[in-house]
Backbone bond lengths (Angstrom), bond angles and torsions (degrees), N, CA, C in turn:
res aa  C-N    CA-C-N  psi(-1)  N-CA   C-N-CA  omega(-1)  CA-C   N-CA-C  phi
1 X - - - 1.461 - - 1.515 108.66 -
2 X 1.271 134.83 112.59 1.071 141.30 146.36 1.193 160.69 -68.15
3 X 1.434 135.68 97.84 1.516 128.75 -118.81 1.292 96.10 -126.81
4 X 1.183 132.59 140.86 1.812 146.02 -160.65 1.328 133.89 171.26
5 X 1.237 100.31 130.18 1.799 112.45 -168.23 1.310 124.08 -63.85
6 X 1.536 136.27 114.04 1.608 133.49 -158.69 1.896 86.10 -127.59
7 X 1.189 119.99 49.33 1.322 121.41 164.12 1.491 114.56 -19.99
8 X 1.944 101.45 -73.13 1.180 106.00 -154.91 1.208 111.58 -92.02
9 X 1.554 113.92 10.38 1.669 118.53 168.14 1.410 118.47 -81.53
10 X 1.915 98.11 -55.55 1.427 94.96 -173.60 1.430 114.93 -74.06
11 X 1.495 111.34 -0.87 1.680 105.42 173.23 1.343 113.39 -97.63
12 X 1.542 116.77 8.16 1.540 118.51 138.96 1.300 143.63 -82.11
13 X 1.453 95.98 5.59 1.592 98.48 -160.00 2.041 85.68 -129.58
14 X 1.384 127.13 -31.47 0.789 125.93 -175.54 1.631 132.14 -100.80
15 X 1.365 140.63 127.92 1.402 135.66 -141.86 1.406 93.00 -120.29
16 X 1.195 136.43 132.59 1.523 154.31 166.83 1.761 112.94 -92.33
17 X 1.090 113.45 137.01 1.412 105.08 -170.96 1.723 113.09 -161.06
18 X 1.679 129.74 51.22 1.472 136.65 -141.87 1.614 86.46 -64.97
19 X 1.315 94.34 160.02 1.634 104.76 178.81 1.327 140.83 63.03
20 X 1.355 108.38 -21.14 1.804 135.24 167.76 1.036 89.99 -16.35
21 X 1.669 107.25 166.12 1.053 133.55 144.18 1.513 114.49 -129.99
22 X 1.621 114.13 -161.11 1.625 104.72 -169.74 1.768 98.52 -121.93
23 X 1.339 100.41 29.66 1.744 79.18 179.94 1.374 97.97 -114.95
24 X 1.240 126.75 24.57 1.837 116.10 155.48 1.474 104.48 -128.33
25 X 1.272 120.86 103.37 1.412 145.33 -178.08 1.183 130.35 -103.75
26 X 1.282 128.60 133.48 2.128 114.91 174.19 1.248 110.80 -60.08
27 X 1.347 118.41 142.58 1.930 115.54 171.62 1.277 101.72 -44.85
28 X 1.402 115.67 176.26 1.133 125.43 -159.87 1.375 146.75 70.12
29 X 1.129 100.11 -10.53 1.790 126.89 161.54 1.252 99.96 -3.01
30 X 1.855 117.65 128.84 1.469 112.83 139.36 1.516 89.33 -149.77
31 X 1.499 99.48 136.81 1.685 117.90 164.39 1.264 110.39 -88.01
32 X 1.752 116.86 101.73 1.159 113.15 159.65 1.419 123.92 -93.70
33 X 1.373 122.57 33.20 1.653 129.11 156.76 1.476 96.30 178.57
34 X 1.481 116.58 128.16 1.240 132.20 168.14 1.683 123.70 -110.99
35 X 1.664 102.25 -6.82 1.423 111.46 172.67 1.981 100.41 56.35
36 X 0.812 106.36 50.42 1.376 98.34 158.95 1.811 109.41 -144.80
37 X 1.020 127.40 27.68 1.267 140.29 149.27 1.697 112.73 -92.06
38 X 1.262 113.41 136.90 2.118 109.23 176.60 1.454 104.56 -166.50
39 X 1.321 103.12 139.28 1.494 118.78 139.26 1.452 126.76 -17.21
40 X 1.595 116.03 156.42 1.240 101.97 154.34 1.006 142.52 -70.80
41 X 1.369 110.29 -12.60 1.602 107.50 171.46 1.664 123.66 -124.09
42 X 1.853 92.49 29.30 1.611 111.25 138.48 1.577 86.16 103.40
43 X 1.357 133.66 9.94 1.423 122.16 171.79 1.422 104.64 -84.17
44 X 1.805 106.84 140.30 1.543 95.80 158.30 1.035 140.28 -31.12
45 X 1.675 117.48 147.35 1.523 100.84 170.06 1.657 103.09 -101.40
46 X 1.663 102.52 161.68 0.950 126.88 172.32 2.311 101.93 80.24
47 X 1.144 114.10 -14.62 1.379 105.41 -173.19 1.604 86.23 -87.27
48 X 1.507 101.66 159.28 1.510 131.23 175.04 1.070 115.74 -117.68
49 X 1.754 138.01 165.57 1.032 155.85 -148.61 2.115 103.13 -126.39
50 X 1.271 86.37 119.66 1.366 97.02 173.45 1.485 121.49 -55.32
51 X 1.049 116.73 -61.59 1.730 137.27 142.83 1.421 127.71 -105.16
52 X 1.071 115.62 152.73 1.932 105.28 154.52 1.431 97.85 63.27
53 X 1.242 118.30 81.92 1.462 112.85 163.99 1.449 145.34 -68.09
54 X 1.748 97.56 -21.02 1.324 131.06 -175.32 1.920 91.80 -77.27
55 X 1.180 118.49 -54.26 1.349 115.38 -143.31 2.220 96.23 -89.38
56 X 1.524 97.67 -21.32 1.242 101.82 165.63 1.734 112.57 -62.58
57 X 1.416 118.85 -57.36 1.073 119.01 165.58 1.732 132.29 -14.40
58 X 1.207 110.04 -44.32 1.421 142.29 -141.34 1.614 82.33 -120.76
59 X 1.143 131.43 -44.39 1.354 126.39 -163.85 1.584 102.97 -80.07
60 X 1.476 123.76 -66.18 1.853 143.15 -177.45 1.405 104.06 -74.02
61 X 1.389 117.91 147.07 1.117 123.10 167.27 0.984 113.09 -168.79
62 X 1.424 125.21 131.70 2.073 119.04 176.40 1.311 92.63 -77.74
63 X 1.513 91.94 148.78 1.459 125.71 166.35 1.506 112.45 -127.71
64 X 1.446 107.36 -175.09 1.600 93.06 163.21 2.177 82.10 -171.06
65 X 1.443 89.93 155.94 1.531 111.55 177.77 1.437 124.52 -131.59
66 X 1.397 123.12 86.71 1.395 165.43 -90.81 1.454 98.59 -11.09
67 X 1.686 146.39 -77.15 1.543 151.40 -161.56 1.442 93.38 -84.87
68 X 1.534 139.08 -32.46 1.663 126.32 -125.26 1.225 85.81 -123.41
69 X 1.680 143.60 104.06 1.151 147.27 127.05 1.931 121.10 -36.29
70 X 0.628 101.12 152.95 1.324 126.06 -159.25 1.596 137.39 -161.35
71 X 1.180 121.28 141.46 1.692 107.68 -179.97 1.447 111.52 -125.12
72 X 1.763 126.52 127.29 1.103 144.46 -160.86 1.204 97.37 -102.65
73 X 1.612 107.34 129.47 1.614 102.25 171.20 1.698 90.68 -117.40
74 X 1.276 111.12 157.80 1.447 116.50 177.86 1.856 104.70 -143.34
75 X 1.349 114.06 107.54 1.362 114.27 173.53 1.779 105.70 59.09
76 X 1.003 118.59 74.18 1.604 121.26 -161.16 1.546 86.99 -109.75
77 X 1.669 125.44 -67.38 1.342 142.77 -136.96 1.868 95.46 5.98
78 X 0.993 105.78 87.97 1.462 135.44 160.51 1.829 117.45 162.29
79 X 1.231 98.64 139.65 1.661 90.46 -169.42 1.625 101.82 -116.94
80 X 1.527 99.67 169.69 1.628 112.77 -156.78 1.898 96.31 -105.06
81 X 1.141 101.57 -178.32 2.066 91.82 166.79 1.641 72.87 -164.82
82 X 2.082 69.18 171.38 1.697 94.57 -175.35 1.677 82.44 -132.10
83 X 1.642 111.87 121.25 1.798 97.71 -176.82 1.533 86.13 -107.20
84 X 1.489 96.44 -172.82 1.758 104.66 -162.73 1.364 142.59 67.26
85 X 1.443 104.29 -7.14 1.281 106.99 169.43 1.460 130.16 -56.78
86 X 1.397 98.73 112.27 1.595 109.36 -157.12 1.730 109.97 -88.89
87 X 1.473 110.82 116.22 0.925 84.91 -172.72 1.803 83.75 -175.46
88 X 1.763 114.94 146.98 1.288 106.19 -174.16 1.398 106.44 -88.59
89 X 1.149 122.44 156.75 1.667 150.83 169.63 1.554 122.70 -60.37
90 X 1.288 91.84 -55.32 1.573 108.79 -176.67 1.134 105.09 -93.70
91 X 1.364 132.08 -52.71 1.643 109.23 166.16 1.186 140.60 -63.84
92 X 1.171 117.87 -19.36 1.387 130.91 146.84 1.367 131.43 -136.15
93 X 1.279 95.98 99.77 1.847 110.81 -166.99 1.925 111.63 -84.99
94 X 1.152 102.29 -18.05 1.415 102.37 -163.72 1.592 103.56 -92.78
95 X 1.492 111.20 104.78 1.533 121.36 173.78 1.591 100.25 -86.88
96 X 1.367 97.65 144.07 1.696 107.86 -175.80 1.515 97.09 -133.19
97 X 1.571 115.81 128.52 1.407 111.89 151.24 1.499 121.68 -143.95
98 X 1.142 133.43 -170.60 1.892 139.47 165.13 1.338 95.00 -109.80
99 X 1.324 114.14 153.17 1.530 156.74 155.86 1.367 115.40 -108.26
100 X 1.379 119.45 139.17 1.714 103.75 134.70 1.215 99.43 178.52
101 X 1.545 84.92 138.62 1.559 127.66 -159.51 1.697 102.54 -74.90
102 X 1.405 115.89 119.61 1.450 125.85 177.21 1.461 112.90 -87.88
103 X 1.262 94.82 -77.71 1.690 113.43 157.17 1.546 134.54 -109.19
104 X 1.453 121.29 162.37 1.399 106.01 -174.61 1.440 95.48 -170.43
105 X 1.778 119.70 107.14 1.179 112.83 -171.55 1.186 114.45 -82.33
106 X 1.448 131.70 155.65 1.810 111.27 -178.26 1.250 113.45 -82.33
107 X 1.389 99.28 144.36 1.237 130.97 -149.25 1.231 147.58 41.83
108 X 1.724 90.30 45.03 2.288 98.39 172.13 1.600 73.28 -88.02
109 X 1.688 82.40 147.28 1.603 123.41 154.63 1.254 129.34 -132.18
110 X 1.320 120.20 122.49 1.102 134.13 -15.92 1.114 124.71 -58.65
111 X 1.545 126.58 155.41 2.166 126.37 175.69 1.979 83.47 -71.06
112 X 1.451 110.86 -54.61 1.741 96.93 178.96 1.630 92.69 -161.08
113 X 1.441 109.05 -173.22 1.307 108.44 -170.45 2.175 91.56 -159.45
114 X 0.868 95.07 -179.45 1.558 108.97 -173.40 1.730 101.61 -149.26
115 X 1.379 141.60 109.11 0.925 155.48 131.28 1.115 129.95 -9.84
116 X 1.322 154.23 100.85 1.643 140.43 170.72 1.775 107.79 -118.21
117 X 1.176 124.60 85.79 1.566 124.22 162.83 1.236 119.20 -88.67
118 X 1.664 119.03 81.38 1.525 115.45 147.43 1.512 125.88 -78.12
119 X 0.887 130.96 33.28 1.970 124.04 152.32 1.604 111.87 -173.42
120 X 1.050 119.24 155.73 1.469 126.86 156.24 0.830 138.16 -82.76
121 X 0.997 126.64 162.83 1.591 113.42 -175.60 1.567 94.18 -115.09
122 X 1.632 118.60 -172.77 1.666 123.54 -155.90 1.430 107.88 -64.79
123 X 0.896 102.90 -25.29 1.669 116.51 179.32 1.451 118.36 -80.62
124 X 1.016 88.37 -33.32 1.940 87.28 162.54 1.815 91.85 102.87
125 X 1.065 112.36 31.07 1.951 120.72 177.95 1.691 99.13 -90.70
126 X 1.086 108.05 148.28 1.683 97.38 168.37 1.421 97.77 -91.44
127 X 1.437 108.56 152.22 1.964 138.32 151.44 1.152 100.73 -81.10
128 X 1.523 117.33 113.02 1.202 125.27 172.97 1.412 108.38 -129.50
129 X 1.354 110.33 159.14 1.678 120.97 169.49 1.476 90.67 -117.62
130 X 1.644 104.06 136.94 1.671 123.54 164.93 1.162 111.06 -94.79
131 X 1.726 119.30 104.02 1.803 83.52 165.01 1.469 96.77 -123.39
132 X 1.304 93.57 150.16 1.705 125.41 -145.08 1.634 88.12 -113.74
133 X 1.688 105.67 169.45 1.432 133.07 179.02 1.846 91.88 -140.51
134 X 1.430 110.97 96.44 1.290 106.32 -154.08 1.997 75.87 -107.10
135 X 1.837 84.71 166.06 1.246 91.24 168.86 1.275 128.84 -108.97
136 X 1.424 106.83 3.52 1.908 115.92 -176.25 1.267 90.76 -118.81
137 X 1.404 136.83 -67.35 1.572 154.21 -118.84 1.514 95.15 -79.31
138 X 1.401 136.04 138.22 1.353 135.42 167.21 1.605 125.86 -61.01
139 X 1.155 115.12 123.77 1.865 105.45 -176.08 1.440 111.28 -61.19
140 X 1.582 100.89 138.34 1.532 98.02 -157.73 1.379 115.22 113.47
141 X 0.868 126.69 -49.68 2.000 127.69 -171.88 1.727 97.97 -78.55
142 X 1.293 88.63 125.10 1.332 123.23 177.66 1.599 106.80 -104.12
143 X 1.468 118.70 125.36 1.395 128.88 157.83 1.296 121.84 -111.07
144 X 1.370 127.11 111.05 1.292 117.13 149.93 1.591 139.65 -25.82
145 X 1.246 125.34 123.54 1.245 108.23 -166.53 1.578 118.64 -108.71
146 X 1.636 105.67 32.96 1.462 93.69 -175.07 1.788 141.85 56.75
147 X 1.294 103.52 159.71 1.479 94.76 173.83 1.434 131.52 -32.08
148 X 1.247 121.79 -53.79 1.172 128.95 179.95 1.728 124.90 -105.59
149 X 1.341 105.63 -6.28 1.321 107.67 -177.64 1.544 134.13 -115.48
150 X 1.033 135.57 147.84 1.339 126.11 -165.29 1.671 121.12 -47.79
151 X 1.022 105.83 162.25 1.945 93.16 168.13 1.458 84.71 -90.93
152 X 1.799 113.97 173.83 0.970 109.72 176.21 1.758 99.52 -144.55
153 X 1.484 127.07 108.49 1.656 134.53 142.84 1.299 116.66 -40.65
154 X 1.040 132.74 128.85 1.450 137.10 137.00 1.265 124.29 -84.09
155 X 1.205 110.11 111.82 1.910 125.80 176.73 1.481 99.20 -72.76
156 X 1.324 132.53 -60.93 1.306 151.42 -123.91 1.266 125.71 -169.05
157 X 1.981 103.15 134.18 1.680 82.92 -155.87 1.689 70.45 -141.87
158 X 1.429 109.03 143.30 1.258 145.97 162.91 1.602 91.84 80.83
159 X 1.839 105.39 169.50 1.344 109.20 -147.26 1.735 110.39 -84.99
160 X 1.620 101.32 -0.18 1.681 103.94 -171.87 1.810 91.21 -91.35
161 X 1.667 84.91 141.00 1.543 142.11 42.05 0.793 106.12 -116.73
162 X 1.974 159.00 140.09 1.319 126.94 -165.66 1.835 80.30 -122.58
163 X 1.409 101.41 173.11 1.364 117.61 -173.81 1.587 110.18 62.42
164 X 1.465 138.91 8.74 1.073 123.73 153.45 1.692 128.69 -122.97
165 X 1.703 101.58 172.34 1.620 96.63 -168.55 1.242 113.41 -77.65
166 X 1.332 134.69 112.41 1.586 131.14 164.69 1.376 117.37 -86.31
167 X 1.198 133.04 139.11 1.652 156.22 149.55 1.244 115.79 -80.76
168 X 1.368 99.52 126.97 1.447 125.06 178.58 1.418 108.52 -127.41
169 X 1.642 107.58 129.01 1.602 119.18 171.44 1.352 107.07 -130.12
170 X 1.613 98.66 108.49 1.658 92.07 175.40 1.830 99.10 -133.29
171 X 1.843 82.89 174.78 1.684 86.46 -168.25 1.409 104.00 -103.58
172 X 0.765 121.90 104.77 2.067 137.44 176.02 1.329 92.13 -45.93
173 X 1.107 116.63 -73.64 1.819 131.28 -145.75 1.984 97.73 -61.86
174 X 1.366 105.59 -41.07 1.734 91.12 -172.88 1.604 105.29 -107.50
175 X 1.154 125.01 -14.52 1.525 130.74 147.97 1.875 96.55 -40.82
176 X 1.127 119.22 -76.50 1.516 122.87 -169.73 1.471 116.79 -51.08
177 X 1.157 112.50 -37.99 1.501 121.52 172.69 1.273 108.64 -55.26
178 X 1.365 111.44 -50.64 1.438 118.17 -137.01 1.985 83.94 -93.98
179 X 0.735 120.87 -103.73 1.915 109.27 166.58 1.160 132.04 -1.85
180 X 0.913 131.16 -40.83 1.593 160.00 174.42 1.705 135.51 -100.52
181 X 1.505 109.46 -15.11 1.161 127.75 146.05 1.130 95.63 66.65
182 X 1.887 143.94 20.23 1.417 139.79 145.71 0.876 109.95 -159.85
183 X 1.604 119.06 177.62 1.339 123.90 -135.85 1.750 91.70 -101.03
184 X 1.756 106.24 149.91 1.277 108.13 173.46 1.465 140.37 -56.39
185 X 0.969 146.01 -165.84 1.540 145.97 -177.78 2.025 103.14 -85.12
186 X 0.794 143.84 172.67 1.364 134.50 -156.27 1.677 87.86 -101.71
187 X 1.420 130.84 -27.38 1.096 133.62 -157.95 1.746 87.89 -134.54
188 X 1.426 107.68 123.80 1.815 104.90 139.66 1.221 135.94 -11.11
189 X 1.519 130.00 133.58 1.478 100.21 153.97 1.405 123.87 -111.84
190 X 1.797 117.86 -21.23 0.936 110.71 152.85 2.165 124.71 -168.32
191 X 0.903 114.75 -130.75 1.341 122.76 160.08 1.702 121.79 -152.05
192 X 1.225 115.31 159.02 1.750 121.69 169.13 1.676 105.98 -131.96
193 X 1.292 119.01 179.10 1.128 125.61 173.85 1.568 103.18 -152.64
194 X 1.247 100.56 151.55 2.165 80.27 -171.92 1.665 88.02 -144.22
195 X 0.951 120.70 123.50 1.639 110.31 140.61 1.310 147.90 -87.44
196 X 1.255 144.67 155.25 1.524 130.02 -134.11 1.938 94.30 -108.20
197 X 1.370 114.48 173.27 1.295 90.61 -176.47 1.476 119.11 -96.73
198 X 1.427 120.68 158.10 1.548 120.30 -153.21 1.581 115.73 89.27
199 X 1.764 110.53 -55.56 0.859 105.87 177.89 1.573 145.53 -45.54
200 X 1.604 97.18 151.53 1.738 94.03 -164.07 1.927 100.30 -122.63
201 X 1.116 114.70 72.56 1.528 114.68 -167.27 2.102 110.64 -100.98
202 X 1.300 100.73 175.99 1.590 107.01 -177.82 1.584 90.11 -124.69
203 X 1.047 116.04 160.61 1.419 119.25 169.28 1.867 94.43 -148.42
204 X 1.453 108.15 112.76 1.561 123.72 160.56 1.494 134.05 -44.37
205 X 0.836 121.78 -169.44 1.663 128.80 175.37 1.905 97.21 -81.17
206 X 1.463 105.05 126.44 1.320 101.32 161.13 1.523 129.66 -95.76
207 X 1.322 127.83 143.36 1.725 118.39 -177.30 1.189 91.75 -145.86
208 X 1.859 101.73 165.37 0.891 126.61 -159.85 1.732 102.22 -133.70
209 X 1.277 127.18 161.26 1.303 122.44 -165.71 1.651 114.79 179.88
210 X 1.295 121.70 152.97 1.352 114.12 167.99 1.342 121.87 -92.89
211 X 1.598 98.74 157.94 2.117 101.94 -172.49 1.213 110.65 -39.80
């Protein structure tokens, strides 16, 4: 596995934005999870459990703070996905979401991470890029993730600012190219969300949009 700093790439491909909110957007808008659909006992619907379904349960939960739904993970270190998310790559590459960091004991790794699987590979595994809000790793360092494992971006490194909403705009479609060295599946296949362990994070509405 080979691990190396793409500073001045992923800070071309990736948009920083503290405090955002989601009501000024590029045309093209599509919400592929708004977290305001749940269970009875407040888990998304339709997302699944990486492992341990029971203890995922207990871990995710929508919330919302008066209009703005939202999903709280608390001490998860295992993450959930939503696969199938249908939706093109190249026409709209720019995934947008909020974070924010509640708690973060030193040194969980990841504090959280965000999932992006556009293609499979022959086996039918998803190719995914991780990009993470790490708590050691420098923003910027890129890992390859091997046969079976995610690549992994770093947005964000150590646990400040905690208690507020951060925005993230990154580009899936040339992030994937560019790591992965070909072009994605014509369609998505899906998303995850993971929280780190200890950790006490929110994860926002995610969208998708063109440049």
């Amino acid at each position: 596995m080979m691990r190396f700093v793409l500073a001045v790439l992923v800070g071309a491909t990736c948009l920083f934005a503290s405090g955002a909110g989601l009501d000024a957007q590029p045309a093209g808008q599509a919400v592929l999870e708004d977290f305001t659909t749940k269970d009875s006992d407040g888990f998304p619907k339709e997302w699944k459990a990486q492992h341990g379904e029971g203890k995922a349960r207990q871990s995710y939960a929508v919330q919302a703070e008066g209009a703005q739904s939202f999903l709280a993970v608390r001490k998860a270190d295992q993450r959930i996905y939503k696969r199938k998310i249908s939706w093109d790559p190249k026409a709209q590459p720019v995934l947008t979401w909020r974070w924010r960091v509640k708690v973060a004991p030193a040194g969980a790794e990841p504090i959280a991470a965000v999932f992006v699987s556009l293609d499979t590979d022959l086996m039918v595994i998803p190719v995914s890029n991780k990009y993470v809000w790490s708590s050691t790793k420098a923003k910027g360092t890129v890992t390859e993730g091997g046969m079976f494992g995610a690549s992994e971006i770093v947005l964000r490194s150590g646990p400040q600012p905690l208690g507020e909403w951060i925005e993230e705009r990154v580009d899936v479609y040339e992030d994937f190219k560019r790591i992965h060295q070909h072009e994605p599946a014509d369609k998505a296949w899906g998303i995850s969300l993971q929280g780190g362990p200890g950790v006490e994070v929110d994860f926002g509405p995610l969208t998708v949009s063109s440049r």
